[in-house]
C-alpha positions in Angstrom: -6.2 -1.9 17.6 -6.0 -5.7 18.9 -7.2 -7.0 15.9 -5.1 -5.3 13.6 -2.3 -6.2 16.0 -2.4 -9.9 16.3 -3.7 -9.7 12.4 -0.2 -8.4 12.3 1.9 -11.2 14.4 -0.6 -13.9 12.5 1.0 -13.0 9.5 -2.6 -11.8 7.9 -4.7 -14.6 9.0 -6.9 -13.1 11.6 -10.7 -13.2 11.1 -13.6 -10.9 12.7 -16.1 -12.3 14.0 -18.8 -10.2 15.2 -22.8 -10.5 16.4 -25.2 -9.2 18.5 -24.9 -11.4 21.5 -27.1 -13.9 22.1 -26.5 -15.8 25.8 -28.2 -13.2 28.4 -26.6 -15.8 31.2 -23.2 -15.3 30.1 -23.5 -11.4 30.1 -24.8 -11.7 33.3 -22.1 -13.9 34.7 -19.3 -11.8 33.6 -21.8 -8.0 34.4 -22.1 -7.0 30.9 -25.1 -5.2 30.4 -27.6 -7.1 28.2 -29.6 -4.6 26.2 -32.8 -5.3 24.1 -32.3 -6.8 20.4 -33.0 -3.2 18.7 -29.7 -1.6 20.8 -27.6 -4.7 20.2 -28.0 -4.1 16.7 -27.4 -0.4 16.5 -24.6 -1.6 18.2 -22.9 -3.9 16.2 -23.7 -1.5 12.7 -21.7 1.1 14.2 -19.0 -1.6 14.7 -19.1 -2.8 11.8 -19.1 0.6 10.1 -16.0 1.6 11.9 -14.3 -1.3 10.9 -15.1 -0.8 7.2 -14.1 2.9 7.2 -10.9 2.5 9.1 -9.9 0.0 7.2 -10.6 1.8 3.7 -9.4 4.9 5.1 -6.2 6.6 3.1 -2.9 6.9 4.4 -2.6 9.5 7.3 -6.4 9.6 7.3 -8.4 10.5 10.7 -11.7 8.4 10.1 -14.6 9.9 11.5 -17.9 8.3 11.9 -21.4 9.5 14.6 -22.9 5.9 14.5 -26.4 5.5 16.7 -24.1 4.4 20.1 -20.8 6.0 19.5 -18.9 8.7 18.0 -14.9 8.1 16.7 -12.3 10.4 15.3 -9.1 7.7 14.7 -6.0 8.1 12.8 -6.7 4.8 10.7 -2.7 4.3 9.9 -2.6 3.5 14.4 -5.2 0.6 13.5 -4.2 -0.8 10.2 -4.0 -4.6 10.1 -1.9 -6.4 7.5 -4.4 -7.7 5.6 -6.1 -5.3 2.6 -8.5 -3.7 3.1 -9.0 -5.8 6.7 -9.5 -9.1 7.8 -12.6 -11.3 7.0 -15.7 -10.3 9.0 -17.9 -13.1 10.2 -21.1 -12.2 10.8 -24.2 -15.0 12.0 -27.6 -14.7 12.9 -30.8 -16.4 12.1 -31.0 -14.4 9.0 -33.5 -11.8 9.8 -33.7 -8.5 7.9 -31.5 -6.1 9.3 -28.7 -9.0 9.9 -29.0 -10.1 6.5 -28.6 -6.4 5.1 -25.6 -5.7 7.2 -23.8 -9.1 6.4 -24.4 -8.3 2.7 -22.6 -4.9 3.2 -20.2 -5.8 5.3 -19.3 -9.6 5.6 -17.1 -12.5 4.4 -18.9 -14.9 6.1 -22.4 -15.5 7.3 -22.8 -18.2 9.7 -25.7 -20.4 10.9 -25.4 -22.2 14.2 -27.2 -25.4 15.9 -30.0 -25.7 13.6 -31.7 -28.2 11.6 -30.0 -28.6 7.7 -33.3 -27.0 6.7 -33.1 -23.9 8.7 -29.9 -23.2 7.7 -30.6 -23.3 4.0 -33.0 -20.9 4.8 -31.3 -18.7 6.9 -28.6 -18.7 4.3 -31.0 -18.2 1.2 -32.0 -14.6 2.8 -28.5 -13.8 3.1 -28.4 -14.7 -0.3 -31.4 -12.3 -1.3 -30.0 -9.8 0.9 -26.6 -10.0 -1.3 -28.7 -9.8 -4.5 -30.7 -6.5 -3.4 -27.7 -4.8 -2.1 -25.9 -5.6 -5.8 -23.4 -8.3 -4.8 -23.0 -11.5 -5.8 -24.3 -13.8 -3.3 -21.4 -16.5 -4.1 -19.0 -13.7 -3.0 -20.0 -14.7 0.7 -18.9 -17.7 2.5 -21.6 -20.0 4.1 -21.1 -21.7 6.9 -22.7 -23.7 10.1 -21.7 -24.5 13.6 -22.5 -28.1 14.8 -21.5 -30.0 18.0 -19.1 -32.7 16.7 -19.0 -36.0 19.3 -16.1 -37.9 17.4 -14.7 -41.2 18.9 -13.0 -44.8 18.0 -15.9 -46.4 18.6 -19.8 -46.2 19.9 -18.5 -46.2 23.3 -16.3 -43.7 23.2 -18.7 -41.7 21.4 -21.5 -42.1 24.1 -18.4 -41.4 26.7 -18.1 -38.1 24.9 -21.7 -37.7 24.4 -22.1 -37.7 28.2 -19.2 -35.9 29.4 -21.5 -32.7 27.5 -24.4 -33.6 28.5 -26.1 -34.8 25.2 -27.5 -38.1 23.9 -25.9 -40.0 20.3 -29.1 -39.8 19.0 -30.0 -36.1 19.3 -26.2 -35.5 18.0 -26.4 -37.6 15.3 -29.8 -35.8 14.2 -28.8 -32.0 14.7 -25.0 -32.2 15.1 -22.1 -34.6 13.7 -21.2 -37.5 15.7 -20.2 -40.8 15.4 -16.8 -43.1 14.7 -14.7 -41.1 12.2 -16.3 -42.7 8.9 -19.7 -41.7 10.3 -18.4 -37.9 10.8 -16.6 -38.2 6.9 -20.3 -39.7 5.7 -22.1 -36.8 7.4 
């Protein structure tokens, strides 16, 4: 209901984005339970199977779903978002089997985080192969990666930056983008 909500007062430009989880510490800290890889996943296909068949669901439908961790019975028109059939899903992951698989049913997006340019092609080629088995076009999904930008004026602001988060210029400039603003543009 929240996303379809502020999908609403966004005029249609809310995206999903939805994973497994991946910081135990941060579950910890706020006492969300942390379960093992296999339940996270059951997890999040249920999730994203609701959200495919509510938003697909016909006008004055009740969608109905048993997924592995949850049952639902909704009236689809309570949840409907502006955008059709639903917002974007963004899905990332390291690429592995069963993430690939569901991000080739279900997502816009796959995204690749804080890796080396080499992983990521390769994380993103088995989404690609993924797409191709399940019958879509691979270059229907968007590809994307999340890097630590450490931007400034000069190379002492950037180490300034650098060191207010803890990292060194050198290891940003080799996994991450950072550097004056020409640097970042060249990257």
């Amino acid at each position: 209901a929240i996303v379809a909500q502020v999908d609403h007062m966004s005029a249609g430009r809310v995206d999903v984005g939805l994973g497994t989880g991946w910081y135990g510490a941060e579950h910890d800290a706020f006492g969300m339970p942390f379960p093992p890889m296999g339940a996270r996943m059951d997890a999040l296909e249920d999730q994203l199977r609701l959200l495919h068949g509510l938003w697909r669901a016909g006008a004055g439908e009740t969608f109905e779903m048993k997924g592995r961790t949850a049952s639902f019975a909704i009236n689809a028109d309570t949840v409907r978002p502006q955008q059709t059939p639903g917002p974007p899903i963004v899905m990332g992951g390291q690429g592995n089997a069963r993430s690939a698989n569901l991000a080739a049913q279900f997502a816009s997006e796959y995204n690749s985080a804080f890796a080396p340019t080499s992983h990521v092609q390769t994380v993103h080629d088995k989404v690609r192969a993924a797409c191709e088995t399940a019958g879509r076009d691979p270059s229907s999904m968007v590809y994307s990666v999340g890097l630590t930008a450490c931007i400034g004026a000069d190379d002492a602001e950037v180490e300034r930056r650098a060191q207010v988060i803890g990292r060194s210029v050198d290891e940003l400039k080799k996994h991450g983008i950072a550097g004056t603003p020409d640097e970042a543009l060249e990257k």
